[in-house]
C-alpha positions as CSV (number, residue, x, y, z in Angstrom):
1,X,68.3,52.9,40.9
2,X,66.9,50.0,42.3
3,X,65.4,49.1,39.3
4,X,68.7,49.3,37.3
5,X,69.8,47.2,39.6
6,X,67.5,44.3,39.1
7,X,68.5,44.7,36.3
8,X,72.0,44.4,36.4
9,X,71.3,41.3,39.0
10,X,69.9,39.7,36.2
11,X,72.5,40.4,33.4
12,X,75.2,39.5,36.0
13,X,76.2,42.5,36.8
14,X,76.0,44.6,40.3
15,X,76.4,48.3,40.8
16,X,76.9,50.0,44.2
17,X,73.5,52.4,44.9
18,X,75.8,55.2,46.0
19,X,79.2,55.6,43.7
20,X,77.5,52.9,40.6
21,X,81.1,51.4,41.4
22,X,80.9,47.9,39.6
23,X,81.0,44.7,41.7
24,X,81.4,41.2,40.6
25,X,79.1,39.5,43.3
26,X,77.0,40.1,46.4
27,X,79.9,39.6,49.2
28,X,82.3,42.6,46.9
29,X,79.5,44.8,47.2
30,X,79.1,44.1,51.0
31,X,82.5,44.6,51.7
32,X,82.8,47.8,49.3
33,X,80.0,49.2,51.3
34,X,81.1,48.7,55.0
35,X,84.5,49.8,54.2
36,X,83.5,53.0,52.3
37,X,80.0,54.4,52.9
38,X,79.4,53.2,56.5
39,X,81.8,54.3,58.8
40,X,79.7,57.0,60.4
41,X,78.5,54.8,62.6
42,X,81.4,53.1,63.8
43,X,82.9,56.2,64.6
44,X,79.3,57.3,66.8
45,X,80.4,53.9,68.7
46,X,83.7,55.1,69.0
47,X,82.5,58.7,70.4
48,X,79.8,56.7,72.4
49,X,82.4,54.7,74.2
50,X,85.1,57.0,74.9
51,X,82.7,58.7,76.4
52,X,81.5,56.2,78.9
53,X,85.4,55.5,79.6
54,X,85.8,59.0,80.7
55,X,82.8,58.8,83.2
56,X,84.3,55.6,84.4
57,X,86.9,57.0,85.4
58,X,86.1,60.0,87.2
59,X,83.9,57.5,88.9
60,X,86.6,55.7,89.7
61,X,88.8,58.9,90.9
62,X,85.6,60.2,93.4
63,X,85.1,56.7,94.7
64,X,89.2,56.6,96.0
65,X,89.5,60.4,97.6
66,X,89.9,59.4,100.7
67,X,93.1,57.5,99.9
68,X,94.7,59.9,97.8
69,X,94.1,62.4,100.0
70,X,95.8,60.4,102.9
71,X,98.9,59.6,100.6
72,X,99.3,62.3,98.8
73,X,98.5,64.8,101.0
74,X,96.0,66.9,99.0
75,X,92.5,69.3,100.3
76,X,89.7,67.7,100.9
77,X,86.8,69.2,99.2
78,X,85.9,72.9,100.2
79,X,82.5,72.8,101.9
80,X,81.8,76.9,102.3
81,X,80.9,79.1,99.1
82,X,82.9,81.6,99.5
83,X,86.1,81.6,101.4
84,X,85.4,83.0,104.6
85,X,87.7,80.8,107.1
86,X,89.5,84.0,108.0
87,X,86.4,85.3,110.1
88,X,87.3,82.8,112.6
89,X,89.5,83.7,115.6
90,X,93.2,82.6,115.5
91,X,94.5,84.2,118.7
92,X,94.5,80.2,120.0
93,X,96.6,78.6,117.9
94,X,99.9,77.1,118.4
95,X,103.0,79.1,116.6
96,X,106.2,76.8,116.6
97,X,108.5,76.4,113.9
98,X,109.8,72.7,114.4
99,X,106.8,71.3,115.8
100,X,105.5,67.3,115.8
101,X,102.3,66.5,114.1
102,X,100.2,66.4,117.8
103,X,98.2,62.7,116.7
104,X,99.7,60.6,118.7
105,X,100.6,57.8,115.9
106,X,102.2,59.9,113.8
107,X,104.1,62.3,115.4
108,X,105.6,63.6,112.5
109,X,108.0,66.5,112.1
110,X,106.2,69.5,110.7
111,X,109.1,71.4,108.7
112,X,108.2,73.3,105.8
113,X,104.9,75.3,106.2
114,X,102.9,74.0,103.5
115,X,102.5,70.9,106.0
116,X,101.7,72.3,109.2
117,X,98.2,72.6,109.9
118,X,96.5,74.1,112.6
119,X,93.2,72.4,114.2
120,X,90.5,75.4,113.9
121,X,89.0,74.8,116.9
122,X,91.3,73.0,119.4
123,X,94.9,75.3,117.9
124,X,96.9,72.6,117.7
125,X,99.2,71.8,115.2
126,X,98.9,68.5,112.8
127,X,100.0,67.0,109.5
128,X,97.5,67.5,106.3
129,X,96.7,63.8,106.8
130,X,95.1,64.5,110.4
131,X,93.3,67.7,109.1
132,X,91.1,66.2,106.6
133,X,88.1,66.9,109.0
134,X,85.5,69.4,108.9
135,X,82.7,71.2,111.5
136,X,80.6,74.4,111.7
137,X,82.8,76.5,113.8
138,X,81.6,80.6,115.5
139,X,83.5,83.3,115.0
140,X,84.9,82.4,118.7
141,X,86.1,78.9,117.6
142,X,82.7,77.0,118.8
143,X,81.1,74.3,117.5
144,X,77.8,76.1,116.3
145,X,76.1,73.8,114.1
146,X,73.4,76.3,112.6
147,X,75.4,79.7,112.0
148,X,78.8,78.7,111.6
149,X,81.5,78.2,109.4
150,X,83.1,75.1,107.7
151,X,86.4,74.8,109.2
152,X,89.2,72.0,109.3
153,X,89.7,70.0,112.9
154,X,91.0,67.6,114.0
155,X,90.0,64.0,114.7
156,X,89.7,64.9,118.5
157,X,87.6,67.7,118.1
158,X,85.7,66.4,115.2
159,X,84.7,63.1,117.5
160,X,83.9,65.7,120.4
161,X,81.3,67.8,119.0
162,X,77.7,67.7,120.4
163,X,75.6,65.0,118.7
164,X,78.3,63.0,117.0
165,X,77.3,59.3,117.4
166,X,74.1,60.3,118.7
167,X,71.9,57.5,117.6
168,X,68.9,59.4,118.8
169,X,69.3,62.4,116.3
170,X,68.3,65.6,117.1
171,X,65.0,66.6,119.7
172,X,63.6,69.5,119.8
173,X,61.6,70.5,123.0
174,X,58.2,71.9,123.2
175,X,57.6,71.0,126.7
176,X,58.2,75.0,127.8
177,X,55.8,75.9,125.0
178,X,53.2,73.8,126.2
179,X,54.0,74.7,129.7
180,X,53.4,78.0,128.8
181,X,50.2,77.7,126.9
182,X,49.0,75.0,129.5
183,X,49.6,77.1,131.8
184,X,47.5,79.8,130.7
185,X,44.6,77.8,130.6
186,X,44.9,76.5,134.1
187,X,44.7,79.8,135.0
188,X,41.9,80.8,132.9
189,X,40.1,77.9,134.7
190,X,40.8,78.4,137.9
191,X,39.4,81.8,137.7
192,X,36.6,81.2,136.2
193,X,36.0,78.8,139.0
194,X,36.8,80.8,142.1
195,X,34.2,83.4,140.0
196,X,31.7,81.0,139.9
197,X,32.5,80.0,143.5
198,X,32.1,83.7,144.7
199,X,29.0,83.8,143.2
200,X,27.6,80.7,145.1
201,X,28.6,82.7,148.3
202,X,26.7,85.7,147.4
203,X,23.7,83.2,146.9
204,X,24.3,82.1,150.7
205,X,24.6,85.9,151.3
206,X,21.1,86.9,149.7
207,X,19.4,83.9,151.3
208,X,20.4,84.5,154.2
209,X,19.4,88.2,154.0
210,X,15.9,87.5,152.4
211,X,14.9,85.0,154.9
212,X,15.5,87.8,157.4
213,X,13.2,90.1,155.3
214,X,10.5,87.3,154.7
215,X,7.0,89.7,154.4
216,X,4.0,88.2,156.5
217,X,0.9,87.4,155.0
218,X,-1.9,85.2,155.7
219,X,-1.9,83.8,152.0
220,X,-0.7,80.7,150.7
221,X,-0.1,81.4,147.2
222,X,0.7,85.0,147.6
223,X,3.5,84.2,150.1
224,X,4.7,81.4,147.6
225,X,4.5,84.0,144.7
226,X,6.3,86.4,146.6
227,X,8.8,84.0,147.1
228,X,9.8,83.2,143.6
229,X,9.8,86.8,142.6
230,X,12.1,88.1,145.3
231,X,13.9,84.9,144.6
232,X,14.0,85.2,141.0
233,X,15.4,89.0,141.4
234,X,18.4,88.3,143.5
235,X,19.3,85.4,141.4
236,X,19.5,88.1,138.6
237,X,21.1,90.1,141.0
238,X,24.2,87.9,141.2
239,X,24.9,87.1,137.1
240,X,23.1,88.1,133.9
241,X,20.6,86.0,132.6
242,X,20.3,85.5,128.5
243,X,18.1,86.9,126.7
244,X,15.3,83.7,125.7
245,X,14.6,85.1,122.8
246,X,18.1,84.7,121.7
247,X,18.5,81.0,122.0
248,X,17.0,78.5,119.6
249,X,18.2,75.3,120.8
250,X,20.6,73.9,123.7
251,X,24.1,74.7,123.8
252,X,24.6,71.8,125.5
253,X,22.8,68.6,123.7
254,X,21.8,70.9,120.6
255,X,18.2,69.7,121.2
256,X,15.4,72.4,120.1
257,X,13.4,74.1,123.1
258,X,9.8,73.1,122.4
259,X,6.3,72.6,125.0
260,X,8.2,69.3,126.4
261,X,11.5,70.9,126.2
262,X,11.4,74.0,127.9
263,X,14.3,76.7,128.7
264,X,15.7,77.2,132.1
265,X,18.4,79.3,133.2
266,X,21.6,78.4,134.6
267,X,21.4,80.5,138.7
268,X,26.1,80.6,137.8
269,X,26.9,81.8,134.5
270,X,23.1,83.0,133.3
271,X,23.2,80.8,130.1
272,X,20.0,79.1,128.7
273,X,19.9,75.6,129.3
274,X,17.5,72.4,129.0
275,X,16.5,69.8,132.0
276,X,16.7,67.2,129.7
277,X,16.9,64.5,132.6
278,X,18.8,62.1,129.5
279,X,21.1,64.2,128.6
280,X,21.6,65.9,132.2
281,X,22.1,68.8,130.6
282,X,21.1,70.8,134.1
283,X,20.6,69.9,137.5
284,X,19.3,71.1,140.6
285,X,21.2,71.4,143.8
286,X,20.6,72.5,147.5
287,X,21.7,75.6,149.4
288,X,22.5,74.0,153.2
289,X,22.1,77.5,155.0
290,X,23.3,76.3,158.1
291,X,27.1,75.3,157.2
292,X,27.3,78.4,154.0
293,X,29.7,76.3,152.5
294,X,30.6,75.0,149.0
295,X,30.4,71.6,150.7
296,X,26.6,71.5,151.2
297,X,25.9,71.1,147.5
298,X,24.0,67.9,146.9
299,X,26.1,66.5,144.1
300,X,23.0,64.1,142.9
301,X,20.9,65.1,140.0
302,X,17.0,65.9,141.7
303,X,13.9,65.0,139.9
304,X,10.8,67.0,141.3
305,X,8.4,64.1,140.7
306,X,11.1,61.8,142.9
307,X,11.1,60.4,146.3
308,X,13.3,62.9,146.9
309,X,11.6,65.9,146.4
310,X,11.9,67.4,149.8
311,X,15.9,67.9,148.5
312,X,14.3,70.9,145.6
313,X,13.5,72.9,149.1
314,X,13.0,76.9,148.9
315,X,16.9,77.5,148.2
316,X,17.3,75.1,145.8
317,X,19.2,76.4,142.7
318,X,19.5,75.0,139.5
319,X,22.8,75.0,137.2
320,X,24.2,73.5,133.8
321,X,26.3,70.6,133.4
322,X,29.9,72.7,132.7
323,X,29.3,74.5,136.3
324,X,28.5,71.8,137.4
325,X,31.6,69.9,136.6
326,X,33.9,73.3,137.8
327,X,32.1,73.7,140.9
328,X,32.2,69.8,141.8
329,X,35.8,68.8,140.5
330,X,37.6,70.2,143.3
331,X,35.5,68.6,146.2
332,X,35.2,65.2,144.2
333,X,38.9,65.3,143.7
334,X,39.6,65.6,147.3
335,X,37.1,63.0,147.9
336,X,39.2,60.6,146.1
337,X,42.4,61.7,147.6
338,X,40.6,61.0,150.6
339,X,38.8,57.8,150.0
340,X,40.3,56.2,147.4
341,X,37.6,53.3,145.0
342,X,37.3,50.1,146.0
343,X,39.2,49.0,142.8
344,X,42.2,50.6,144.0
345,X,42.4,49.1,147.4
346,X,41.8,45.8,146.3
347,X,44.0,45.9,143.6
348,X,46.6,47.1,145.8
349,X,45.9,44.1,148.5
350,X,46.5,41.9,145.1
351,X,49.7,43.5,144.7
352,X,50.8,42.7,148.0
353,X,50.1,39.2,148.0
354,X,51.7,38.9,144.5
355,X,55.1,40.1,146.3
356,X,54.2,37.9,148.8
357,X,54.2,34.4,146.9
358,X,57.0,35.7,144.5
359,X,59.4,36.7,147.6
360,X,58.3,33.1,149.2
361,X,59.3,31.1,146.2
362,X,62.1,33.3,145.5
363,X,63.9,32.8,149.2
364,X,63.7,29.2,149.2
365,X,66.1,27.5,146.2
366,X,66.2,24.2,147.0
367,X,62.8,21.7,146.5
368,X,62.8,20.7,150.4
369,X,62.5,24.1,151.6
370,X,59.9,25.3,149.7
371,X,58.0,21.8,151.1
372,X,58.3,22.7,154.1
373,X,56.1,26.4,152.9
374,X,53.9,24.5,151.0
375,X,50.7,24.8,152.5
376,X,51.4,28.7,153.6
377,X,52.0,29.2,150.0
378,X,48.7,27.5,148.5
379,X,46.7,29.6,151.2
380,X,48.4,32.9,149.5
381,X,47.2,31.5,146.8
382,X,43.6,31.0,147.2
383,X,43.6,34.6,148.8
384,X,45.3,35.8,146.2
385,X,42.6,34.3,143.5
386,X,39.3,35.5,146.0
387,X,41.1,38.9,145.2
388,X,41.1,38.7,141.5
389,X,37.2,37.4,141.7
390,X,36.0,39.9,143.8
391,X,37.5,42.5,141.3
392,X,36.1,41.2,138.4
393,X,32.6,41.1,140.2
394,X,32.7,44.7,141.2
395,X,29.5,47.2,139.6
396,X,30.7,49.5,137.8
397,X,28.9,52.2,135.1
398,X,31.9,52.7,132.8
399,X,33.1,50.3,130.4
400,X,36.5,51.0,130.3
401,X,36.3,50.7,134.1
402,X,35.0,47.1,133.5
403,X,38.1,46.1,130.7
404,X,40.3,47.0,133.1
405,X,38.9,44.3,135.9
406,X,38.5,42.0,133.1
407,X,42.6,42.4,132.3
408,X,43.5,42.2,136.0
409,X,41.3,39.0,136.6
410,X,42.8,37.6,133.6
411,X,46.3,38.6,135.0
412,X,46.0,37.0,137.8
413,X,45.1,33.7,136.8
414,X,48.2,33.7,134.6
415,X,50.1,34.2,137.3
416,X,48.8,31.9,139.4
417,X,48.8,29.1,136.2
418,X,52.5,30.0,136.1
419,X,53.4,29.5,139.9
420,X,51.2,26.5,140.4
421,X,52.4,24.7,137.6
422,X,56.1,24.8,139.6
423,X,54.8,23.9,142.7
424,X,53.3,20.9,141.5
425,X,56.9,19.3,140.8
426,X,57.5,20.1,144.4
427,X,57.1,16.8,146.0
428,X,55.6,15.8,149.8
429,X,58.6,15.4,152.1
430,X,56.8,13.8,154.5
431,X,58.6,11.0,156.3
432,X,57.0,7.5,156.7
433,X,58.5,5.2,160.0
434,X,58.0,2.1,159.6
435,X,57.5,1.7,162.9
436,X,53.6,1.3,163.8
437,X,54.0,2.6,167.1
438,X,55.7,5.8,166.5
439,X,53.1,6.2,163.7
440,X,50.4,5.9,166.4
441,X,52.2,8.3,168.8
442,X,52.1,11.0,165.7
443,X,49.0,10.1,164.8
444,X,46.9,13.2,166.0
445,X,49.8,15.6,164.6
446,X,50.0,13.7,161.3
447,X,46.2,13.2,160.9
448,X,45.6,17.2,161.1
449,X,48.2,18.0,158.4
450,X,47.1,15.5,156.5
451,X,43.3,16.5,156.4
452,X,44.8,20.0,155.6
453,X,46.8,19.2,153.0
454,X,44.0,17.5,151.3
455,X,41.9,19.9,151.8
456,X,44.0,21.8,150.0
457,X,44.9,20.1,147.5
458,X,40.6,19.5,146.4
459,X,40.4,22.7,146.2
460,X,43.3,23.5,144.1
461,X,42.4,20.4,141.5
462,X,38.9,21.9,141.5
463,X,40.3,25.5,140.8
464,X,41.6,23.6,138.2
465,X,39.0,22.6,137.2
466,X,37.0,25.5,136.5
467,X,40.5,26.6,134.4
468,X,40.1,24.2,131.9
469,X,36.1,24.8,131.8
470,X,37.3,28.6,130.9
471,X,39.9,27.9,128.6
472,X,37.9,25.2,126.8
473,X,35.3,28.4,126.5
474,X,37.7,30.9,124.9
475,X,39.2,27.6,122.4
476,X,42.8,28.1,124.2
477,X,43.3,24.2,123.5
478,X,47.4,24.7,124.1
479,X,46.4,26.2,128.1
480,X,43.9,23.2,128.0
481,X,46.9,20.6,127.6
482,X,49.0,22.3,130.0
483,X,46.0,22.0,132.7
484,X,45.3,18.5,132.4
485,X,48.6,17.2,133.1
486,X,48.2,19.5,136.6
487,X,45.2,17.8,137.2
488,X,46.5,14.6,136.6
489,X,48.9,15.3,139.0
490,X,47.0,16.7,141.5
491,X,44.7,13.4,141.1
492,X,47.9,11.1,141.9
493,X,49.2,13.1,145.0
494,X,45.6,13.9,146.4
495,X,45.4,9.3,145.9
496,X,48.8,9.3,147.7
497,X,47.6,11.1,151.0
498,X,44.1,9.9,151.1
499,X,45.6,6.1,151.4
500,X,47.9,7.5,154.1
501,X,45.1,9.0,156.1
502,X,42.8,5.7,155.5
503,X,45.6,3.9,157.1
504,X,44.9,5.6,160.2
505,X,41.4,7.3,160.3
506,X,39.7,4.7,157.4
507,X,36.3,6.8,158.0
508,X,37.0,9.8,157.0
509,X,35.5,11.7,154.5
510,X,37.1,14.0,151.8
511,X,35.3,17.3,150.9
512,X,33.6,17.0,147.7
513,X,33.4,20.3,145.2
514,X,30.7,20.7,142.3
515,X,32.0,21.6,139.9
């Protein structure tokens, strides 16, 4: 065909490849074949687009519900499967026959029944405009979110439901569950500790009965022997030891028992343990027979080759780390109850003087008043700073205990950046009288606050000092800035009084500070 066409082309001539209807040129043969042959497609557009006007539309009919169920009055969309409304309770609703819609701005008269609608929950009557609401209502007519049954409500009693504009969402409690479990295992503790407890007093009571019992003999070594072996048997007496061949390696540090690592058993719960002195995996502790009380434990870890040695005395017992730790925690708690660290009392002095200067600079609003407090606030706060140093200088063995004086030291000089950078503005109400005589009958008065306030104020530009030297240290070049312009101010005040006090006392000496 497409040959015959060529063909044709050539003889002038063109044929149509589907009907061989005869065309006189190209643009005839175009036109014969878009209006007869392809149509199919313009009617797949056709189908194509009606289609996507009937989605537009139905769009266009969900997106404006609302509204034509306010206007024209229609159900809202029915939440439940299965029609079940019936199952709630009815025995509260309102029966009147010419009743007013009960929103209060509408009020519209409910004639005919098809618009009087009755609030599921509250009974009340309403127009189908005010109904369009719906909740999870019991059988009993009670909001019950989980079990119940999509009802219509009004807008009262849709607003007054639990959790509605709750911008928390919902919580869900597990603090009686872990009360519960928590407090099982309190209890689990707590008697395995008074065991362990009553087993340390039935050591007392065997110690004391043995030394009553001691045999005589003129021996040495057979009375030492003796010793151990009666020793050894009431300590068996009191808990079950393991069997050694049982244990391989420590519970404890998981380290293998070897010649150098050897077994020992623990006198409280009868496990095998090392006396590893690095990893402390047992310890030995003394039996004071004269008190017979948990008390008289020595709580330090004994080393026979030590100093103290006369501590690993006849009664001497020796027990694992975790008995250790049960039998200890009470009496160390108490301790601290009792004696609290040093941490805490100093931190809690700091404390206090931190109310101190704030309540101090907080009384006194106007500039002259605080003047006149001056001084008694720059001693506050050289106390106040000795209090953060000797914090930050205290020993201590854990490093979370030493990050924790570092953050209060560093607290506290913020602190006392922040309040002596106001005070510096705070300026020196002293009053000059030009008369030399008065000066001269002031003179011993004014010379003493004078020295102080110098004094003070060296020591404050040389606190200063050592501020910038830190900051410079830790590269905090903005704090650096700040610190300079109170030095420099510092330098011009502490210039001020020293030419007052060289008017009168010209000898005198300022105390210098190395920095």
């Amino acid at each position: 065909m497409q040959n015959e066409m060529i063909r044709s082309e050539y003889r002038g001539v063109l044929y149509c490849p589907v009907c061989n209807k005869i065309s006189k040129d190209l643009y005839e043969l175009n036109v014969h074949l878009d209006e007869n042959h392809f149509d199919v497609a313009e009617k797949q557009k056709e189908t194509v687009k009606s289609w996507l006007m009937k989605k537009v539309d139905e769009a266009k009919q969900l997106a404006s519900i609302v509204v034509t169920q306010h206007y024209l009055h229609k159900e809202e969309f029915e939440l439940n499967e299965n029609q079940v409304e019936t199952e709630v309770t009815r025995e509260h609703w309102q029966i009147e026959e010419n009743a007013l819609c009960f929103f209060e701005s509408c009020r519209k008269s409910l004639v005919s029944k098809g618009e009087r609608v009755n609030c599921r929950k509250c009974g009340k009557l309403f127009c189908n405009a005010h109904t369009t609401y719906q909740i999870k209502l019991s059988q009993n007519a009670q909001h019950d979110p989980d079990h119940g049954i999509w009802c219509r409500v009004c807008k009262n009693c849709y607003e007054e439901r639990k959790g509605y504009m709750d911008a928390n969402g919902p919580v869900v409690d597990y603090f009686p569950e872990f009360k519960h479990f928590r407090t099982q295992a309190v209890d689990k503790m707590n008697l395995h500790a008074n065991r362990l407890e009553k087993r340390v007093l039935n050591l007392f009571e065997l110690a004391a009965l043995d030394s009553k019992n001691e045999p005589a003999t003129n021996s040495f070594y057979k009375l030492i022997n003796s010793f151990k072996s009666r020793k050894r048997a009431l300590e068996q007496s009191i808990v079950s030891w393991e069997d050694d061949f049982s244990v391989i390696h420590c519970p404890i540090c998981k380290y293998s028992f070897n010649y150098t690592n050897k077994k020992h058993h623990c006198r409280l719960c009868g496990k095998i343990i090392c006396a590893n002195l690095k990893t402390k995996c047992s310890s030995v502790v003394q039996l004071n027979m004269k008190s017979r009380c948990l008390n008289a434990f020595d709580s330090k870890i004994v080393d026979k080759n030590s100093t103290n040695a006369s501590i690993y005395s006849d009664w001497s017992i020796r027990i694992c780390k975790n008995c250790r730790r049960i039998i200890f925690s009470r009496k160390e708690f108490s301790n601290c109850l009792l004696k609290p660290p040093q941490l805490v009392s100093l931190y809690t002095e700091l404390s206090t003087l931190r109310y101190k200067i704030e309540t101090l600079l907080a009384h006194q609003k106007r500039i002259d008043e605080i003047a006149l407090i001056r001084e008694k606030i720059l001693e506050t706060f050289f106390q106040y700073d000795e209090l953060s140093k000797n914090i930050s200088q205290l020993t201590t063995k854990s490093s979370t205990m030493k990050s924790l004086q570092i953050e209060i030291h560093s607290e506290a000089k913020r602190f006392l950046q922040q309040r002596m950078l106001s005070l510096q503005f705070v300026p020196n109400l002293m009053k000059k009288d030009n008369n030399r005589t008065n000066k001269m009958m002031h003179f011993p008065r004014l010379n003493e606050k004078k020295y102080l306030e110098l004094e003070i104020l060296e020591e404050q530009r040389h606190q200063v000092q050592n501020w910038i030297k830190d900051a410079s240290k830790r590269r905090k070049y903005d704090e650096v800035g700040v610190l300079l312009d109170n030095m420099n101010m510092l330098s011009l005040e502490i210039e001020k009084i020293q030419a007052q006090v060289d008017e009168f006392s010209p000898s005198f000496e300022r105390k210098t500070y190395s920095s």
